[in-house]
N, CA, C and O atoms as a CHARMM CRD file, in Angstrom:
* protein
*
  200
    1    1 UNK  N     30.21200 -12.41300   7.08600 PROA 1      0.00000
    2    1 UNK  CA    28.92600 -13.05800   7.20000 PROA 1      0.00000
    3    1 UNK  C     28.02300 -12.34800   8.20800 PROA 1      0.00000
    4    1 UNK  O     26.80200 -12.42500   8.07100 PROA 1      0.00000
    5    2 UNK  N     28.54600 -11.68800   9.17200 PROA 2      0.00000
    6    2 UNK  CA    27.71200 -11.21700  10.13000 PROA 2      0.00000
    7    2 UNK  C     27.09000  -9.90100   9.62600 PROA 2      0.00000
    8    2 UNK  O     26.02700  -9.47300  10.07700 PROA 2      0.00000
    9    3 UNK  N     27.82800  -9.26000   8.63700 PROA 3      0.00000
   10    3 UNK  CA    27.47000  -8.06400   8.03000 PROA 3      0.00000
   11    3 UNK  C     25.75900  -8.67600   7.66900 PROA 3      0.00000
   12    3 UNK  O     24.74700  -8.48100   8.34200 PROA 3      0.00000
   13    4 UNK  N     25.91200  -9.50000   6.30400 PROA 4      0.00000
   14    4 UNK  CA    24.74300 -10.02400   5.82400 PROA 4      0.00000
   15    4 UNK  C     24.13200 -10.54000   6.58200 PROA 4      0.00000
   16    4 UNK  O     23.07200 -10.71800   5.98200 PROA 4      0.00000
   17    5 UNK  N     24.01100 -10.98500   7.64400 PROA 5      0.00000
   18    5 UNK  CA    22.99200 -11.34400   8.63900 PROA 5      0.00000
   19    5 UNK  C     22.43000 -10.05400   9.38100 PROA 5      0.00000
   20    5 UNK  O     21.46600 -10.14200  10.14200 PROA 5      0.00000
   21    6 UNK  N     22.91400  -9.15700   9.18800 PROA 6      0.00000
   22    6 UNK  CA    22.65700  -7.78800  10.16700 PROA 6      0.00000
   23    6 UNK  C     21.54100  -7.07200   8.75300 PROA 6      0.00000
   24    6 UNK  O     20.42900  -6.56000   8.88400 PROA 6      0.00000
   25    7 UNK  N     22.35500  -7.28900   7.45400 PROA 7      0.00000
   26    7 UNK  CA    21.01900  -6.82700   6.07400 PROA 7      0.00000
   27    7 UNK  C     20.00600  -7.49100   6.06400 PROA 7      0.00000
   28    7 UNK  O     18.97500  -6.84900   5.86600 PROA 7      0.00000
   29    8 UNK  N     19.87000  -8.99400   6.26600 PROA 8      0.00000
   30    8 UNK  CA    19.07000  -9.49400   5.85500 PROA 8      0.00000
   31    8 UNK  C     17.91700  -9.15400   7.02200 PROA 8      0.00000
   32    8 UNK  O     16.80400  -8.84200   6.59900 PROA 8      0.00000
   33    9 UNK  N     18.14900  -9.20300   8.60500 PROA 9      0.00000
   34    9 UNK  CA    17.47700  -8.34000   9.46600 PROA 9      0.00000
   35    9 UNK  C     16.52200  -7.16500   9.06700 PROA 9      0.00000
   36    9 UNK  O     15.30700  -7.04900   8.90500 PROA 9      0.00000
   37   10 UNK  N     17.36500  -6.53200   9.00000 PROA 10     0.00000
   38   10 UNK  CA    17.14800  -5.03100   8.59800 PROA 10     0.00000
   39   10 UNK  C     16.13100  -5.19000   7.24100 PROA 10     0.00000
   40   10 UNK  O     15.15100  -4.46800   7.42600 PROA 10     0.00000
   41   11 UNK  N     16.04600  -5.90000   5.94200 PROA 11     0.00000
   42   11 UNK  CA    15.19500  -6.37900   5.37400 PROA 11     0.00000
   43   11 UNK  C     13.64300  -6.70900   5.40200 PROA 11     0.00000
   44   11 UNK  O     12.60300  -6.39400   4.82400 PROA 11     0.00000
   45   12 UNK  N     14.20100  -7.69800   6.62100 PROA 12     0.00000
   46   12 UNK  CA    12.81600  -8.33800   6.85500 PROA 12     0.00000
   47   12 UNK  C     11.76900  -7.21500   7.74200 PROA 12     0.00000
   48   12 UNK  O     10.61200  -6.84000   7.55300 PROA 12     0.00000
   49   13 UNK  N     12.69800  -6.93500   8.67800 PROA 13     0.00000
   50   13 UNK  CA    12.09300  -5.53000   9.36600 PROA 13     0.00000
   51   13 UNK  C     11.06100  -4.35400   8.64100 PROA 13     0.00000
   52   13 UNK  O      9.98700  -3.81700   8.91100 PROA 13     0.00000
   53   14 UNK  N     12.01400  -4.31100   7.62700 PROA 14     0.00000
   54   14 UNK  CA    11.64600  -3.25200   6.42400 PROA 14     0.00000
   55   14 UNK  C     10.20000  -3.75300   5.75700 PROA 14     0.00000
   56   14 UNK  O      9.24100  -3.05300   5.43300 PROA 14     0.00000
   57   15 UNK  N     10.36200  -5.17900   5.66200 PROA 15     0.00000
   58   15 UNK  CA     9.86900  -5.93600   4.75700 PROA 15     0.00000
   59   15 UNK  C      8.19900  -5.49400   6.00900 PROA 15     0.00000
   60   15 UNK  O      7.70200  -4.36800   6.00400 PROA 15     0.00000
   61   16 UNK  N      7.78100  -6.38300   6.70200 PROA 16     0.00000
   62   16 UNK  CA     6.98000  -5.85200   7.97300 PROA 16     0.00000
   63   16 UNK  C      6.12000  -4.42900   8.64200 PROA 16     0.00000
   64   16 UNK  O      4.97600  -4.44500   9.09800 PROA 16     0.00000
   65   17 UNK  N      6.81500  -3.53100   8.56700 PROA 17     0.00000
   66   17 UNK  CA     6.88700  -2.63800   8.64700 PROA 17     0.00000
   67   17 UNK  C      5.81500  -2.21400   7.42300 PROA 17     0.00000
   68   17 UNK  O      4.72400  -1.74000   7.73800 PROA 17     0.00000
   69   18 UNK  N      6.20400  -2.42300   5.90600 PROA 18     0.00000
   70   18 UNK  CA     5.74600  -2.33600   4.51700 PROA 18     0.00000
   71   18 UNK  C      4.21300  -3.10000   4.89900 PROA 18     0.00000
   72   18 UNK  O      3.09900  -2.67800   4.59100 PROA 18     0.00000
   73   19 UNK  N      4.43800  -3.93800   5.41200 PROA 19     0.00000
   74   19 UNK  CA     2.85300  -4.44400   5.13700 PROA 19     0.00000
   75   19 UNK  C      2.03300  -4.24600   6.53800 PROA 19     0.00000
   76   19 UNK  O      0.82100  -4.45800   6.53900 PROA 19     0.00000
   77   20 UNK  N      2.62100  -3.89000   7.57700 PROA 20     0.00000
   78   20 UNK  CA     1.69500  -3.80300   8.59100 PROA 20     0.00000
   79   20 UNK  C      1.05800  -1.73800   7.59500 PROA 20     0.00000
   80   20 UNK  O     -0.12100  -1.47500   7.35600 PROA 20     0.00000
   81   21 UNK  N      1.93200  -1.02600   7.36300 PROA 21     0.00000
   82   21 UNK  CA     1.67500  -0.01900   6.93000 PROA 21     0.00000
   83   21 UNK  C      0.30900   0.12600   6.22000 PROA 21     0.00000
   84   21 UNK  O     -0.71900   0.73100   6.52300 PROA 21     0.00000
   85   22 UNK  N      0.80300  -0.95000   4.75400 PROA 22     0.00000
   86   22 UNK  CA    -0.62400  -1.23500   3.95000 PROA 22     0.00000
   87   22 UNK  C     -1.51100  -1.66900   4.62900 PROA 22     0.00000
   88   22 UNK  O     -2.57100  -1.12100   4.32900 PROA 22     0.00000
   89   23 UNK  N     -1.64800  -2.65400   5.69300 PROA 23     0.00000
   90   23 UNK  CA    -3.29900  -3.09600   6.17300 PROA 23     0.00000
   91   23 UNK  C     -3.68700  -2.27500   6.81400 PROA 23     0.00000
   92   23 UNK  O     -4.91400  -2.17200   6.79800 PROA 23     0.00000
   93   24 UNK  N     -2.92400  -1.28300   7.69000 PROA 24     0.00000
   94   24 UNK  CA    -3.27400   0.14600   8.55200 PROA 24     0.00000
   95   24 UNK  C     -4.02500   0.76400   7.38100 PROA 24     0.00000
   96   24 UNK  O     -5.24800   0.64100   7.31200 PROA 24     0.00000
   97   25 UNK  N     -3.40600   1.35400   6.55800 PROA 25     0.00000
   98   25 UNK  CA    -4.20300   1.81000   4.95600 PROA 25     0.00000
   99   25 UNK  C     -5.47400   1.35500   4.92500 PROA 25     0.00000
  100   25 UNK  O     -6.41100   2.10400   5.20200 PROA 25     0.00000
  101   26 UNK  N     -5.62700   0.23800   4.62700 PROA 26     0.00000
  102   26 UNK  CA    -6.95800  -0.74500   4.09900 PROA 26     0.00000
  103   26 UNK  C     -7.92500  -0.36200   5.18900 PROA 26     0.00000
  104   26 UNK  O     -8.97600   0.26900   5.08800 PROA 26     0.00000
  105   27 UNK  N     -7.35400  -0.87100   6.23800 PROA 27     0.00000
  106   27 UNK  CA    -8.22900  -0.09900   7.68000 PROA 27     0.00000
  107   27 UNK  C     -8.89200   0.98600   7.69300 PROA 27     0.00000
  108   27 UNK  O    -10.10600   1.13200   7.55400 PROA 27     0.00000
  109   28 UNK  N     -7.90400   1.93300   7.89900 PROA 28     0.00000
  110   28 UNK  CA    -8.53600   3.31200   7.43600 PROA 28     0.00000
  111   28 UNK  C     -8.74000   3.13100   6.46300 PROA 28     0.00000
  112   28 UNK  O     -7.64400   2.64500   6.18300 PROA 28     0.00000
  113   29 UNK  N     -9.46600   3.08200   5.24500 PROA 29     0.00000
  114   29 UNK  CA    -9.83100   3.21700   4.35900 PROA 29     0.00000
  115   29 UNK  C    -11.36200   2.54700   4.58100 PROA 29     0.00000
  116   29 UNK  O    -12.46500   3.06300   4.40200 PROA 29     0.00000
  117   30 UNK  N    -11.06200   1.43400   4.95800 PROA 30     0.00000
  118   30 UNK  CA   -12.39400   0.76900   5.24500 PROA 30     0.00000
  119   30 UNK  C    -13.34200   1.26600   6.55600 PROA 30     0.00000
  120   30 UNK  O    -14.56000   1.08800   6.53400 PROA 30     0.00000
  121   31 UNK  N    -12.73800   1.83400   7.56800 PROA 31     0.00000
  122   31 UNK  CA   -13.30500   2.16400   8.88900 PROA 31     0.00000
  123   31 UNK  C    -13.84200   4.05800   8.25100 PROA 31     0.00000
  124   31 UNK  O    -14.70600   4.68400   8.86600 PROA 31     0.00000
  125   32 UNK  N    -13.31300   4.49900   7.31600 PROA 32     0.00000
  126   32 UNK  CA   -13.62900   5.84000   6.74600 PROA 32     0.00000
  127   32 UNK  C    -15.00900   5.83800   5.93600 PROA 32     0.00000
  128   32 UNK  O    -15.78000   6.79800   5.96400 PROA 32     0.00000
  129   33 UNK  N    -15.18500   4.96000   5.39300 PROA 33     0.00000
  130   33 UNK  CA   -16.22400   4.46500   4.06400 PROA 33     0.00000
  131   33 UNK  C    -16.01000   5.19700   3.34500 PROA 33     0.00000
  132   33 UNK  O    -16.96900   5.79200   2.85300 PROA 33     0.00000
  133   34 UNK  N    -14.17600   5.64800   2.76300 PROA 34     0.00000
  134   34 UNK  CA   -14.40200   6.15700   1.52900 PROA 34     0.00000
  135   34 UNK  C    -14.51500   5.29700   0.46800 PROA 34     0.00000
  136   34 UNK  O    -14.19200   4.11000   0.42300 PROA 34     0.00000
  137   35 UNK  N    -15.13000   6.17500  -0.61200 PROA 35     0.00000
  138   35 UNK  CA   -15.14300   4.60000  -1.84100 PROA 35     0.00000
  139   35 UNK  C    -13.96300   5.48900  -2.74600 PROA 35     0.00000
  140   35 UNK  O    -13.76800   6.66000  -3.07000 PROA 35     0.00000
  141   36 UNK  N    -13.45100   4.43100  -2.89400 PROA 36     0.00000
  142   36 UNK  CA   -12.14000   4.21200  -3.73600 PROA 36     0.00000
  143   36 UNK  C    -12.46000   3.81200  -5.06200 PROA 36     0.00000
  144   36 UNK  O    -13.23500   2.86700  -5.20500 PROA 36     0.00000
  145   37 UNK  N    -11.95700   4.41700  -6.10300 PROA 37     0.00000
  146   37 UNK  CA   -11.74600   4.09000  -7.26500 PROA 37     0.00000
  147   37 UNK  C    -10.57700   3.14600  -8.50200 PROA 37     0.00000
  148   37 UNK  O     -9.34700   3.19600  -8.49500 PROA 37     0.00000
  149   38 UNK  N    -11.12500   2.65300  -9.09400 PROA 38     0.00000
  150   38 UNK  CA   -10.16500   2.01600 -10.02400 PROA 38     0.00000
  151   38 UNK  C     -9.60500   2.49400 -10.75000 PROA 38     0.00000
  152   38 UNK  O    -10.38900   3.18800 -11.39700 PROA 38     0.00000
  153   39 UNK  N     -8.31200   2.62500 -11.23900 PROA 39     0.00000
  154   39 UNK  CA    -7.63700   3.22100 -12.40800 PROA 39     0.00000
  155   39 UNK  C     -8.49100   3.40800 -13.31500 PROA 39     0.00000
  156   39 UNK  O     -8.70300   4.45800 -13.92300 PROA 39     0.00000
  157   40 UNK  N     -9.27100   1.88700 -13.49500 PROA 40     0.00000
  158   40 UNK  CA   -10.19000   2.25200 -14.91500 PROA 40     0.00000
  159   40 UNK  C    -11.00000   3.02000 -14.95600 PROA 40     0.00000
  160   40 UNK  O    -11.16200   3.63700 -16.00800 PROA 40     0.00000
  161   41 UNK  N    -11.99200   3.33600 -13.59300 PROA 41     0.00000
  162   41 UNK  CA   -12.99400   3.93800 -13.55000 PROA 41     0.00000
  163   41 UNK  C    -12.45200   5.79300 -13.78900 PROA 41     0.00000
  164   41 UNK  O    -13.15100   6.69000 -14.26100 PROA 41     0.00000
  165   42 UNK  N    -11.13100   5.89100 -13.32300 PROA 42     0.00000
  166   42 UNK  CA   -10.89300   7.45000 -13.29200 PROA 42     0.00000
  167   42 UNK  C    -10.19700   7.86000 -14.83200 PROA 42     0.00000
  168   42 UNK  O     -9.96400   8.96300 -15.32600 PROA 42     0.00000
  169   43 UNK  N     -9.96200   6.36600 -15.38900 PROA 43     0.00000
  170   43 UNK  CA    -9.78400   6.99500 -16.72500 PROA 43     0.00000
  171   43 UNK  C    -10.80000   6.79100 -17.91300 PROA 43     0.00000
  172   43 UNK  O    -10.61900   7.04200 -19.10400 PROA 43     0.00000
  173   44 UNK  N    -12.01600   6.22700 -17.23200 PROA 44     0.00000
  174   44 UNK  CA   -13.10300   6.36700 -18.35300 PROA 44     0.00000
  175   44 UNK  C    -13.81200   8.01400 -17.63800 PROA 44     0.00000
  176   44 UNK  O    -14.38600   8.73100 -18.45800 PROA 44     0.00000
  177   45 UNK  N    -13.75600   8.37000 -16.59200 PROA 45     0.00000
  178   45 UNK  CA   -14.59500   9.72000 -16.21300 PROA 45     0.00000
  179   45 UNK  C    -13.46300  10.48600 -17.32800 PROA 45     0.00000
  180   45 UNK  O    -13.97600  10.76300 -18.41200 PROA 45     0.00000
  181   46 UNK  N    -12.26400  10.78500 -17.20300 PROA 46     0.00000
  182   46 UNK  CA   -11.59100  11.55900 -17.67900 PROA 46     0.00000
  183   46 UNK  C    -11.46800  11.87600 -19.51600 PROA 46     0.00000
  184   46 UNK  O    -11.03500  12.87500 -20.09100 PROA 46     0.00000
  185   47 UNK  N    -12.00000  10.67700 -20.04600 PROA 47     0.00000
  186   47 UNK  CA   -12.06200  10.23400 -21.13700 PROA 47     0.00000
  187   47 UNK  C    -13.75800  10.55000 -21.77900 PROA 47     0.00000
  188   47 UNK  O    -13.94600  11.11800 -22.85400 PROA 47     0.00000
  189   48 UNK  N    -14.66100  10.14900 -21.04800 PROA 48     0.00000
  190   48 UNK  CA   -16.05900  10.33400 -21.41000 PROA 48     0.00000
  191   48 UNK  C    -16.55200  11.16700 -21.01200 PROA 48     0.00000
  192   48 UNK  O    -17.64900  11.29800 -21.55500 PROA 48     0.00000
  193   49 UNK  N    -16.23200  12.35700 -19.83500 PROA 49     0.00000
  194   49 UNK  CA   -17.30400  13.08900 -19.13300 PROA 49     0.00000
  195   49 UNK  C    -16.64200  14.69700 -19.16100 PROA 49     0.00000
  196   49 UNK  O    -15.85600  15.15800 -18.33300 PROA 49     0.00000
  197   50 UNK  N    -17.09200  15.25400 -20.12800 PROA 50     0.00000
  198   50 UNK  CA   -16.35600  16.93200 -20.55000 PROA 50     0.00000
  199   50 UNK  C    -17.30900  17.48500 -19.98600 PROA 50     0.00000
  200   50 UNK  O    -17.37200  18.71300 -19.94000 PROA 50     0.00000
């Protein structure tokens, strides 16, 4: 049992880590003013614009 209490740790850690990462992202991203695109938008340029 102590094993799985030592994973499930290590998890959540992981887990944390994962999202402080992404809002750092969003941050920079937002403090940069790049503009970001949508899947859709880069597959209608790729599709409509030769």
């Amino acid at each position: 049992m102590h094993i799985l209490k030592m994973i499930d740790r290590v998890k959540e850690y992981l887990l944390w880590i994962y999202i402080a990462t992404l809002l750092a992202g969003i941050v920079y991203v937002v403090c940069m003013g790049q503009i970001t695109k949508t899947p859709g938008e880069i597959i209608y340029e790729q599709t409509h614009i030769r």
